[in-house]
C-alpha positions in Angstrom: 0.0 0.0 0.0 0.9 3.5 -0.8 0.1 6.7 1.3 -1.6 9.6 -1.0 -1.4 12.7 0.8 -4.3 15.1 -0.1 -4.8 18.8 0.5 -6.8 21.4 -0.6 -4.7 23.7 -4.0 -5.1 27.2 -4.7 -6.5 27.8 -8.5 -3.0 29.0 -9.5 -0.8 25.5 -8.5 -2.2 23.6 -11.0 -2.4 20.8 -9.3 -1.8 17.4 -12.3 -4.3 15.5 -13.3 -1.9 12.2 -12.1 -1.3 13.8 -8.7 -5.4 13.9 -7.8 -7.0 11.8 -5.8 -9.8 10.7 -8.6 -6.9 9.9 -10.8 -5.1 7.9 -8.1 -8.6 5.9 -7.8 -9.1 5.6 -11.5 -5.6 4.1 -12.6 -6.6 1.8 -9.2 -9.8 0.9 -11.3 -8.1 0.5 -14.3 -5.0 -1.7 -13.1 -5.9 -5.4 -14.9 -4.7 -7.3 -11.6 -6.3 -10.4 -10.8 -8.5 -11.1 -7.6 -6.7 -13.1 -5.0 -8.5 -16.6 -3.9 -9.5 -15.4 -0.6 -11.4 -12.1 -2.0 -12.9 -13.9 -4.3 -14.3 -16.1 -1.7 -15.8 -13.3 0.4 -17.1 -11.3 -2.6 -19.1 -14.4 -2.6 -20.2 -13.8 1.1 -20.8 -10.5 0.4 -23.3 -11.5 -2.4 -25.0 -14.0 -0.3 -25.0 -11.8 2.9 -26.9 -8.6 0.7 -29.5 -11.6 -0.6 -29.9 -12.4 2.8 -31.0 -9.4 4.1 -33.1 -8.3 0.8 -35.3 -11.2 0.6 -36.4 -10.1 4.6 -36.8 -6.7 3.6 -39.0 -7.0 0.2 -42.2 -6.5 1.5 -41.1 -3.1 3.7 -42.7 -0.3 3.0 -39.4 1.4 1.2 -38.7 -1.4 -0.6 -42.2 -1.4 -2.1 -42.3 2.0 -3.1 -38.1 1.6 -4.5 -39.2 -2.1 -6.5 -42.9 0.0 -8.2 -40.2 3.7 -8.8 -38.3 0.9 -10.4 -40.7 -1.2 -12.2 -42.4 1.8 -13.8 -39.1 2.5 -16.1 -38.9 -0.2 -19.4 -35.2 -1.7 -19.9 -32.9 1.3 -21.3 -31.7 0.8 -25.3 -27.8 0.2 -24.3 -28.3 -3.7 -22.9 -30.7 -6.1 -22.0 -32.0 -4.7 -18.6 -30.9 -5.8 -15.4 -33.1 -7.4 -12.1 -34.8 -6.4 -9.5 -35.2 -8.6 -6.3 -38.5 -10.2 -5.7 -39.4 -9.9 -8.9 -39.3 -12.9 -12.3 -35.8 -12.9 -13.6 -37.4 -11.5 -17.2 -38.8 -9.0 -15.6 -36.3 -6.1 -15.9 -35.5 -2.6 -15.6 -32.7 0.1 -16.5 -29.8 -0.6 -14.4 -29.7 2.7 -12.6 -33.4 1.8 -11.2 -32.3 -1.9 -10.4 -29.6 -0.4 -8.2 -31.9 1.6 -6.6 -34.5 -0.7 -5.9 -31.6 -3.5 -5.3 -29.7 -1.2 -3.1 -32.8 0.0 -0.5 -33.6 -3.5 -0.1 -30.5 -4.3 0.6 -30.0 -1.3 3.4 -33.4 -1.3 4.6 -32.5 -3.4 7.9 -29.5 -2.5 8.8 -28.2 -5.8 8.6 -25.1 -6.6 5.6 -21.8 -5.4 6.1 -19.5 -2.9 7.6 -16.3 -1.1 7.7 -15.3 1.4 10.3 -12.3 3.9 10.4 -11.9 7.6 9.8 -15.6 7.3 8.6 -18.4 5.1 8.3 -19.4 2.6 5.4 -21.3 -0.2 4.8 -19.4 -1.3 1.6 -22.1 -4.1 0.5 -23.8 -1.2 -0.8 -21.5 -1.3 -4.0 -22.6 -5.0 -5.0 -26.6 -3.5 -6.4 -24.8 -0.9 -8.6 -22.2 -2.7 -9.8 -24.0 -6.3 -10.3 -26.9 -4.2 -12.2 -24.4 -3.1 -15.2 -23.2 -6.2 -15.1 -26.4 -7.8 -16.0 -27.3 -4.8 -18.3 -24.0 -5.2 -20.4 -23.4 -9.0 -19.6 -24.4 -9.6 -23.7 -22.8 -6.0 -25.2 -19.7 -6.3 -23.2 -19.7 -10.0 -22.8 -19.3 -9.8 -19.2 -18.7 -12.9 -16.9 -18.6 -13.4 -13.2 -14.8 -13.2 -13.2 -15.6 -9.6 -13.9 -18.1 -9.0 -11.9 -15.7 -10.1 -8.9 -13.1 -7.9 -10.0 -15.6 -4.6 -10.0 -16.7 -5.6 -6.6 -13.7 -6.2 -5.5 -12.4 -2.5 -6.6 -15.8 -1.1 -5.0 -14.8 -2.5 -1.6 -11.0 -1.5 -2.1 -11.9 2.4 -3.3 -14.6 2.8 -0.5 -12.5 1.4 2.5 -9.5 3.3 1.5 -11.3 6.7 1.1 -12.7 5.4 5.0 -10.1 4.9 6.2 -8.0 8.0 5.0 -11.3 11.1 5.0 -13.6 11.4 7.9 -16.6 12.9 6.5 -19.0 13.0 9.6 -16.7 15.1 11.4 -18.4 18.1 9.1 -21.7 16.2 9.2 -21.6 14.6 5.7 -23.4 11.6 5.2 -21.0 8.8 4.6 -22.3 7.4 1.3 -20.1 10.4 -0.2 -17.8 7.8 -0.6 -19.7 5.7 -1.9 -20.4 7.5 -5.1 -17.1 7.4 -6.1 -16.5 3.6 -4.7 -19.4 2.4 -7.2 -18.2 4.5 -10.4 -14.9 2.9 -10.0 -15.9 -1.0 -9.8 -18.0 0.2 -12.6 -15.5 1.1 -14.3 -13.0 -2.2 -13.1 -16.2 -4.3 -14.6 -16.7 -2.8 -17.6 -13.0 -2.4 -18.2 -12.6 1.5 -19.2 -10.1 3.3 -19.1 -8.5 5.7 -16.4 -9.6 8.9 -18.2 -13.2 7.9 -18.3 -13.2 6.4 -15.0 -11.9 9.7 -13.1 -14.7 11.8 -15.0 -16.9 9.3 -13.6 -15.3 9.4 -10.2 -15.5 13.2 -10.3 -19.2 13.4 -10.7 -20.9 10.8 -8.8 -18.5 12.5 -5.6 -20.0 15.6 -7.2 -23.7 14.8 -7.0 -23.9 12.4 -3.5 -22.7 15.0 -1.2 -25.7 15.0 1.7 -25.6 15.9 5.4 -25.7 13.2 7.9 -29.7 14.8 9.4 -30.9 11.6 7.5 -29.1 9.7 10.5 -30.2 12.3 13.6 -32.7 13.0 15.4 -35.9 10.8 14.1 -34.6 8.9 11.3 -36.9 8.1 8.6 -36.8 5.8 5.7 -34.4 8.0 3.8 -32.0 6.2 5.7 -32.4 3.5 3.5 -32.7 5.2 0.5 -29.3 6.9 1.1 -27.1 4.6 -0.3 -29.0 3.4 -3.1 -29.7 6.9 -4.5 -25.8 7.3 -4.5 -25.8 3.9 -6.3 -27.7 5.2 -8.9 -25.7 8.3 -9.4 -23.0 6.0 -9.9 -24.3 4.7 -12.5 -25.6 7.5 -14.2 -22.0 9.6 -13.9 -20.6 6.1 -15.7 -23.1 6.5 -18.5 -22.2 10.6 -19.0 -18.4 9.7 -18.3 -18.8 7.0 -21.3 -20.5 9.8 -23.1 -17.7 12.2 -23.1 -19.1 14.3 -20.6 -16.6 15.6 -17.6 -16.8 16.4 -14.4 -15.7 19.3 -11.6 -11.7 18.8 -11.4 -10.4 18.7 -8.8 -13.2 17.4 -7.7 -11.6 16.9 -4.1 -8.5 19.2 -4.2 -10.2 21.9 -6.0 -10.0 25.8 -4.5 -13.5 25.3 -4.2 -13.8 21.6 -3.5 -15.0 19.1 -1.3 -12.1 19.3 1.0 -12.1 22.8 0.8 -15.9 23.6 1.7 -17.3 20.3 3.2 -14.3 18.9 4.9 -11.5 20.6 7.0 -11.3 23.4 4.9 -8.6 25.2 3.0 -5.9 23.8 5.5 -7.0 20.4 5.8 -4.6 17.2 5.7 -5.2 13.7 4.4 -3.7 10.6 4.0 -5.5 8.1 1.9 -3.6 4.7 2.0 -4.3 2.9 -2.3 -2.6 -0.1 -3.8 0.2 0.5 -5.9 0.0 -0.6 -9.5 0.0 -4.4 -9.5 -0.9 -5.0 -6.1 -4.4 -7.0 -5.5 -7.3 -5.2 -4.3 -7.9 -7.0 -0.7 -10.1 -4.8 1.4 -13.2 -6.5 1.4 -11.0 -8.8 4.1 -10.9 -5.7 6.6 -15.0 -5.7 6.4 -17.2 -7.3 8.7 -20.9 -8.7 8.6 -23.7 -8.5 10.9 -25.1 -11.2 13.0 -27.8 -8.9 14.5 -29.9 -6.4 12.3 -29.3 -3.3 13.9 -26.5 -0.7 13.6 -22.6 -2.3 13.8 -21.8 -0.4 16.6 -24.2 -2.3 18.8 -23.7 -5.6 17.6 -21.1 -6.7 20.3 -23.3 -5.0 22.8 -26.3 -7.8 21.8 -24.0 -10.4 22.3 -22.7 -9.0 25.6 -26.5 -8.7 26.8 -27.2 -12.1 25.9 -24.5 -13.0 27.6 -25.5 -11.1 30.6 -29.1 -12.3 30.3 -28.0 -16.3 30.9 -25.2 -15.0 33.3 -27.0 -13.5 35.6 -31.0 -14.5 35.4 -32.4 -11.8 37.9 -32.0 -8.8 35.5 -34.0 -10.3 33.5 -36.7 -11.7 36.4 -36.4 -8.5 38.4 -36.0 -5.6 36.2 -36.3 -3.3 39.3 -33.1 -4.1 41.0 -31.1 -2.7 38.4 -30.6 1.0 39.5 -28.2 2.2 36.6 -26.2 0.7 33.5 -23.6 3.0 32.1 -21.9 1.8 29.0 -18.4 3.4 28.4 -17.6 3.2 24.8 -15.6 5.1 21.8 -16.8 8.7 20.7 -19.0 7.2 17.7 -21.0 5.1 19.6 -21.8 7.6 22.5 -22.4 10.2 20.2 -23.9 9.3 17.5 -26.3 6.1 18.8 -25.6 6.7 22.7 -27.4 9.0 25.2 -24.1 11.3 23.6 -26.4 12.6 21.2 -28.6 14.2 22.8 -31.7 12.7 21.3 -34.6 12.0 23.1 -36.1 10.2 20.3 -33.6 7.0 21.2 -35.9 6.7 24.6 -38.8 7.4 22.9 -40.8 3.7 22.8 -42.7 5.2 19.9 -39.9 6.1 17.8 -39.4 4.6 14.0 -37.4 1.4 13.5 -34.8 3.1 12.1 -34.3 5.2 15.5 -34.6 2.5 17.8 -31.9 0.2 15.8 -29.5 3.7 16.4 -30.2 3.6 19.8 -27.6 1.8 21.9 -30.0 2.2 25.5 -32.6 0.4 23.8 -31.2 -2.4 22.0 -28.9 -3.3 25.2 -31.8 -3.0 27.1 -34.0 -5.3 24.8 -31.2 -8.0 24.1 -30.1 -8.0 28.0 -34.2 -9.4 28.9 -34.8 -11.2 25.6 -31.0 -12.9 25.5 -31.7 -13.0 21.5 -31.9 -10.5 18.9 -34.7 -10.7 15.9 -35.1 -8.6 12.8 -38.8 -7.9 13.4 -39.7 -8.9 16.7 -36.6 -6.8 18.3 -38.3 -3.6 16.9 -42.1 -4.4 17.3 -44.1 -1.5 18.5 -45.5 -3.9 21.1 -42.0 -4.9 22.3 -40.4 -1.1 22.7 -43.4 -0.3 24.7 -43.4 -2.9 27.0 -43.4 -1.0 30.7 -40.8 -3.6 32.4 -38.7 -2.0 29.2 -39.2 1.1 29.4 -38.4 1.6 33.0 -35.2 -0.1 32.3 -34.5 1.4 29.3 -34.5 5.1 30.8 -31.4 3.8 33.4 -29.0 3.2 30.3 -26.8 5.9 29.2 -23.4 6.1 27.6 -19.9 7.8 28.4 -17.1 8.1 26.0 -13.6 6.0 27.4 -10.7 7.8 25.8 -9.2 4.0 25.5 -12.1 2.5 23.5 -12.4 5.5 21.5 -8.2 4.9 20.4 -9.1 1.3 19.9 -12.2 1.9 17.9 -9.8 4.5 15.5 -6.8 1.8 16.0 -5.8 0.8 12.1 -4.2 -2.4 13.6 -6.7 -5.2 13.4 -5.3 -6.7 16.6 -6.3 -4.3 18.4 -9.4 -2.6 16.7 -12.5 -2.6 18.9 -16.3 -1.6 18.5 -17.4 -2.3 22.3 -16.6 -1.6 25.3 -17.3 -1.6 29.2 -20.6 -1.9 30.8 -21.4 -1.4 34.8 -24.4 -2.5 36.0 -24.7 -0.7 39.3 -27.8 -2.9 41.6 -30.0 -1.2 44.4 -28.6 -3.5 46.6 -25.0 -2.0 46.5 -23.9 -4.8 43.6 -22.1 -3.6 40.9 -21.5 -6.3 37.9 -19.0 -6.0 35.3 -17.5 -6.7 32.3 -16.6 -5.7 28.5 -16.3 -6.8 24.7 -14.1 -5.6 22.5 -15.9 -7.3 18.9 -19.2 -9.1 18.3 -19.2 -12.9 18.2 -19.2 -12.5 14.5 -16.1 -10.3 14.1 -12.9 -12.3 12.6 -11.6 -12.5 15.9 -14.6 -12.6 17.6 -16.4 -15.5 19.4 -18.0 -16.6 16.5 -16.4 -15.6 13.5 -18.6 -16.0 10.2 -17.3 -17.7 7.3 -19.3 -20.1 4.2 -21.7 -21.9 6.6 -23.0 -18.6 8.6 -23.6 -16.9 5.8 -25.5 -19.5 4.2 -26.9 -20.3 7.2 -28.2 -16.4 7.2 -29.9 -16.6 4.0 -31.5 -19.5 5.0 -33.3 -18.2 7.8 -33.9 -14.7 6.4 -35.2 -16.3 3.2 -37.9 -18.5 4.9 -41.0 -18.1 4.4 -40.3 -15.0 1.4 -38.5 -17.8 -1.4 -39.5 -21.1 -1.7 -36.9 -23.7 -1.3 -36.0 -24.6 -4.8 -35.5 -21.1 -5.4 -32.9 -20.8 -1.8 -30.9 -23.8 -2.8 -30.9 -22.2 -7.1 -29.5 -19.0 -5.7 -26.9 -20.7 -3.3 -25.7 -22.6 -6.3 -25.6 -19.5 -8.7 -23.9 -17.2 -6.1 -21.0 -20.2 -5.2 -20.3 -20.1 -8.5 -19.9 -16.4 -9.0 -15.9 -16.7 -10.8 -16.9 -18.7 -13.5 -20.8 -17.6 -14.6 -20.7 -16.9 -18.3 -22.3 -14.1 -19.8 -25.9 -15.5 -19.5 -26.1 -17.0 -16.3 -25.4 -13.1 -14.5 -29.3 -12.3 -14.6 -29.6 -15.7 -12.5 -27.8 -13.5 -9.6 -30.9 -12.5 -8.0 -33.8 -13.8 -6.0 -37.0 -14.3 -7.2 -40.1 -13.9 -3.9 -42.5 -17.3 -3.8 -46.0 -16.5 -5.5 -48.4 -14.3 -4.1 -45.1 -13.3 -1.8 -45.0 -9.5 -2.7 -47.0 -6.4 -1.5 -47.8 -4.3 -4.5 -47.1 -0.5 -3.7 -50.9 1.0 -2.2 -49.9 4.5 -3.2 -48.9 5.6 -6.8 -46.3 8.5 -8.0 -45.4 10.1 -10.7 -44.3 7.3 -12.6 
């Protein structure tokens, strides 16, 4: 890996085109390296982790409205279309609305993967983009898995080095600003353009997915979801313009009146954004991290400490009214943004949207700690949140920020990198109990870690009951064989709801 250092230039230093960061990501695109065994293995994962938690999601109320925005458009002139979950494999759309409508379903829960750093990501979010020009092109192009791997594998590397290098929420920016340029490039990687095209198409979808981070504050609302697929989209679209001859704002990030410059840390601000060097293999996606428990990544090693509390010590859970206090000392980001930190009193509110409660550390420890399980649904049911033995406890939970968990959290050494923390639960009685986790059971060096079986295992159980079984065990067999899927068999990546399955949208629009 190679350290890019990138600052803010005046008009008049003439900063080269080779020396910006879109063109550093673009010859990354570019470079024709091939995708190491073990990526290609958890690109598989990945695939069969965002199927997972679509096919729980299709019959959401955003996914609804996303899958009939989608529906509504015919298949564009330039290919043959590309899927939308849920629906017939014919049945196609433009791929800029498939990764719309891919893309919310596959955010709507909270639930696929995660990469923490400088900033936030849920890199998963580049497969619905990229897989949708895939299919689209997969006759014009003649694209196979093999490529399809490689573009996903250049998503995850683009996004988790721009994380780990450019902390957007420091400014309030919403984080899928990196996502727009993430997408473009695996685009790019799939479709095998070249560098010039590729940082034009860079430049704009950074250009146009700019947002502030209010969609996560406060009472979050099904924008939330809709986030990262809309930046999805604009991938697409800058790829199609960029393919076009159309250019974009340059320097997009170094500019005089850039990102950096005006959304960032201003005219003075620093940054070093570690990238591959030409020839190296693109082998982020191994620094990512799944979910085991729909709900923000933050608070997935506090479920697993609950429910390890809940067996530990059983009259918590029987006698709610002993407990007198439970702090929860943690990093900054999770105090702050999903702890008592942020000052929101919608995260104790038992009435508050799904979307609040799963960014609500007080609750979900509090609801994990008596149930000693976590569930997609029945974890955020309006019934459940209101329960009075849960509320009561609920309101004793806060959070404090621990300068050590908050280094470790920031930590770039994997050893060492933590997402948890300490909890004391102080008893009327005079008891106090204690104790900590550093990573959920699921983390690589966690309990639990996931590999092929848990993630099959996943889709299983989050495809009950939406797919029927010939259709789980067609998709498990299309998805493991991701590398070598020729041309035709692409539009088989998708899953296809058991009849009589999907909600139609109640409410029409303008399309």
């Amino acid at each position: 890996m190679h350290d890019h250092e990138v600052r803010t230039y005046r008009s008049d230093e003439q900063l080269a085109r080779e020396d910006q960061l879109a063109w550093k990501l673009a010859a990354l695109a570019a470079d024709p390296v091939e995708v190491d065994d073990d990526v290609t293995e958890m690109v598989i994962n990945r695939v069969i982790d965002n199927a997972s938690v679509a096919a729980a999601s299709l019959n959401r109320a955003p996914i609804i409205a996303a899958r009939g925005q989608a529906t509504a458009h015919p298949v564009s002139r330039g290919g043959e279309g590309a899927t939308v979950f849920g629906l017939a494999t014919d049945e196609r759309t433009s791929p800029e609305w498939a990764a719309w409508a891919n893309g919310v379903a596959v955010r709507e829960l909270d639930f696929h993967d995660t990469f923490l750093a400088a900033e936030y990501s849920h890199p998963g979010d580049n497969i619905p983009p990229i897989l949708a020009v895939a299919q689209h092109r997969a006759a014009a192009n003649g694209v196979t898995g093999r490529d399809l791997v490689r573009g996903i594998a250049t998503g995850y590397e683009v996004q988790v080095d721009l994380v780990k290098g450019i902390s957007l929420h420091k400014h309030k920016i919403d984080h899928v600003a990196h996502l727009g340029p993430s997408a473009a490039a695996g685009i790019g990687t799939l479709l095998g353009l070249d560098p010039e095209t590729i940082f034009q198409a860079i430049g704009q979808a950074l250009h146009t997915t700019t947002a502030t981070r209010q969609s996560r504050k406060g009472e979050i609302s099904t924008w939330k979801a809709h986030a990262p697929a809309f930046a999805g989209k604009m991938a697409v679209e800058a790829v199609d313009r960029a393919m076009r001859g159309q250019t974009s704002p340059t320097p997009i990030y170094e500019g005089e009146d850039g990102v950096i410059a005006w959304l960032l840390d201003g005219p003075e601000g620093r940054y070093t954004v570690p990238l591959p060097g030409a020839g190296e293999a693109k082998r982020a996606i191994l620094d990512t991290y799944t979910k085991e428990h729909s709900a923000e990544y933050q608070a997935q090693a506090w479920i697993d400490l609950a429910r390890k509390l809940h067996g530990a010590y059983p009259e918590l859970v029987s006698n709610p009214e002993l407990v007198e206090s439970i702090e929860i000392q943690t990093s900054h980001h999770t105090h702050y943004v999903i702890g008592s930190g942020a000052n929101d009193p919608q995260k104790y509110d038992p009435t508050a949207s799904r979307e609040t409660l799963d960014h609500s550390i007080p609750y979900i420890f509090t609801v994990a700690l008596q149930d000693g399980a976590w569930h997609h649904v029945d974890s955020y049911a309006p019934e459940r949140a209101a329960r009075p033995d849960t509320v009561a406890l609920w309101q004793k939970v806060t959070t404090v920020e621990d300068a050590e968990w908050t280094r470790r959290y920031h930590s770039l050494d994997i050893a060492e990198k933590a997402f948890g923390g300490a909890v004391v639960i102080r008893l009327t009685d005079g008891r106090e109990i204690r104790d900590e986790i550093a990573v959920a059971d699921a983390h690589p060096l966690g309990a639990r870690p996931f590999a092929r079986d848990q993630y099959v295992a996943k889709f299983r159980t989050l495809a009950e009951g939406v797919l029927e079984a010939a259709e789980i065990e067609r998709f498990l067999d299309v998805a493991q064989r991701l590398p070598e899927l020729a041309p035709d068999e692409l539009g088989q990546l998708t899953i296809v709801a058991a009849p009589g399955t999907l909600t139609a949208s109640p409410i029409a629009g303008l399309f």
